[in-house]
C-alpha positions in Angstrom: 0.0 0.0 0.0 1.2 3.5 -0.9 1.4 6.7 1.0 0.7 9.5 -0.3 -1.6 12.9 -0.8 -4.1 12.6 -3.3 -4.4 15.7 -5.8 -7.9 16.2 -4.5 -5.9 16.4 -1.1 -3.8 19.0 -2.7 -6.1 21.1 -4.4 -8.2 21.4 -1.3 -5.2 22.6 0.6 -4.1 24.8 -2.2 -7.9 26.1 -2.5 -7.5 26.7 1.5 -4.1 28.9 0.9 -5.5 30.9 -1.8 -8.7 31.9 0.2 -6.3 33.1 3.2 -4.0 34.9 1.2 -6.9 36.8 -0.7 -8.6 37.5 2.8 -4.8 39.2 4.6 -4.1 40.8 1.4 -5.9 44.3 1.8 -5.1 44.0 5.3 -1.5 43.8 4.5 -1.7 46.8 1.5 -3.9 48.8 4.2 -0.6 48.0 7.3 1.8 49.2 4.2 0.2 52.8 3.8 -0.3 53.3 7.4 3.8 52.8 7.5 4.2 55.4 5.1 2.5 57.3 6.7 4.3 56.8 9.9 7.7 57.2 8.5 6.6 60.7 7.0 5.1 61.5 10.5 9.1 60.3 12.1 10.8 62.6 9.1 8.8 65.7 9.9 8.7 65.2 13.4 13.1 64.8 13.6 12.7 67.7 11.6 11.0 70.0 14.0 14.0 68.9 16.9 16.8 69.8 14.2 14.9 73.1 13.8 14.3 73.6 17.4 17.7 73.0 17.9 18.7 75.2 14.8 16.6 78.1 16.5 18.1 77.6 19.8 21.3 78.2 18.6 20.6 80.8 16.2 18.0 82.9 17.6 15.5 82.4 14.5 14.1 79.4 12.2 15.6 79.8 8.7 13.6 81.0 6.1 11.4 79.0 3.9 8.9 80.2 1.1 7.0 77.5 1.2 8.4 75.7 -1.9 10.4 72.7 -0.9 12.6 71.7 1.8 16.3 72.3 0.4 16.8 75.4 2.6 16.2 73.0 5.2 19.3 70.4 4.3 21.3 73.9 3.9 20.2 74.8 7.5 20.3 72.1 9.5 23.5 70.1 7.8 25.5 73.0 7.1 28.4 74.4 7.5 26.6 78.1 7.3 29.5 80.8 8.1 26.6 81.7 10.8 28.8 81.9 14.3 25.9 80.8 16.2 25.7 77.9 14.3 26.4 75.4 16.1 25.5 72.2 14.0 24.4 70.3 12.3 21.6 69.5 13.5 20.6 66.8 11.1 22.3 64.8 9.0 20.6 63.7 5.6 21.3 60.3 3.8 21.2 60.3 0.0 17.6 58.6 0.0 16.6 61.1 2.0 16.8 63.9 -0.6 16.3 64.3 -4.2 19.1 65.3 -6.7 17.8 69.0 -6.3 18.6 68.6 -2.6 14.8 68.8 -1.8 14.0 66.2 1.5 11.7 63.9 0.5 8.8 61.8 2.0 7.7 58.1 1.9 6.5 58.8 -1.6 9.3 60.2 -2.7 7.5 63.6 -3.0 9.4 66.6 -1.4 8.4 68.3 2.2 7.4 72.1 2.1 8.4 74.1 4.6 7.3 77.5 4.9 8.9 80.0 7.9 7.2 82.6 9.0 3.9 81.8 8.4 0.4 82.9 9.8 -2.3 80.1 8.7 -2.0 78.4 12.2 -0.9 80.0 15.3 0.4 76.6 17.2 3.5 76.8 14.8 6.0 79.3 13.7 6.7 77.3 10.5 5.1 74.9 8.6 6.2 71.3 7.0 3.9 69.4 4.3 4.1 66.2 2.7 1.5 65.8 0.0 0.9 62.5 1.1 0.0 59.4 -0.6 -1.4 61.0 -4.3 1.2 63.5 -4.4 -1.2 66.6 -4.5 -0.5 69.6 -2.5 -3.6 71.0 -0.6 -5.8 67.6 -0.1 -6.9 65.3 2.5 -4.5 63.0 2.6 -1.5 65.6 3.2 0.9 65.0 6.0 1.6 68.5 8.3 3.4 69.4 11.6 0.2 70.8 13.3 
């Protein structure tokens, strides 16, 4: 007598995988973009203590326009010829920024950082991912406040 799995065996436990992997996979896509969006939270929230830092030192948050983030990298990496500075504050890895030198988010969109601003008075500055869809201005956007 042989032993052995019969293919009907085999296709039921193959039937059985397929069903659980098509019930954890939009659990595990829905885990993924809550990550993202937790990294982006971690990036802009080491950025505020390299700033608060930076402004400690300094007397004053660098300027920012609100267009990117590369003022940032200048600030908080230096050198600046600044004598107060006392950095850097931050030190950026090359995934970290684009070839423009603009800090990036999960997405690989850059941060905006805008110093001084007025829109909300819990912050001096402002830092903005666009989030997920890479549209400034929508619901899914990332700030500081």
């Amino acid at each position: 007598m042989r032993h052995g799995f019969t293919l009907v065996e085999i296709l039921v436990v193959m039937a059985i995988i397929s069903i659980l992997t098509a019930l954890s996979l939009p659990a595990i896509v829905k885990a993924r973009a809550k990550a993202a969006s937790v990294k982006t939270r971690a990036v802009i929230t080491a950025l505020e203590a390299a700033l608060s830092m930076y402004e400690h030192d300094c007397g004053d948050y660098p300027p920012g326009d609100g267009s990117g983030s590369k003022v940032l990298v200048e600030a908080l990496q230096g050198p600046l010829t600044n004598p107060e500075w006392d950095g850097p504050y931050m030190r950026f890895k090359g995934e970290d920024t684009d070839s423009s030198g603009e800090v990036m988010d999960t997405w690989k969109n850059p941060l905006f950082y805008t110093y001084p601003q007025s829109a909300h008075t819990n912050t001096p500055y402002t830092i903005v991912s666009s989030g997920p869809d890479g549209i400034p201005g929508t619901q899914d956007d990332i700030p500081n406040w």
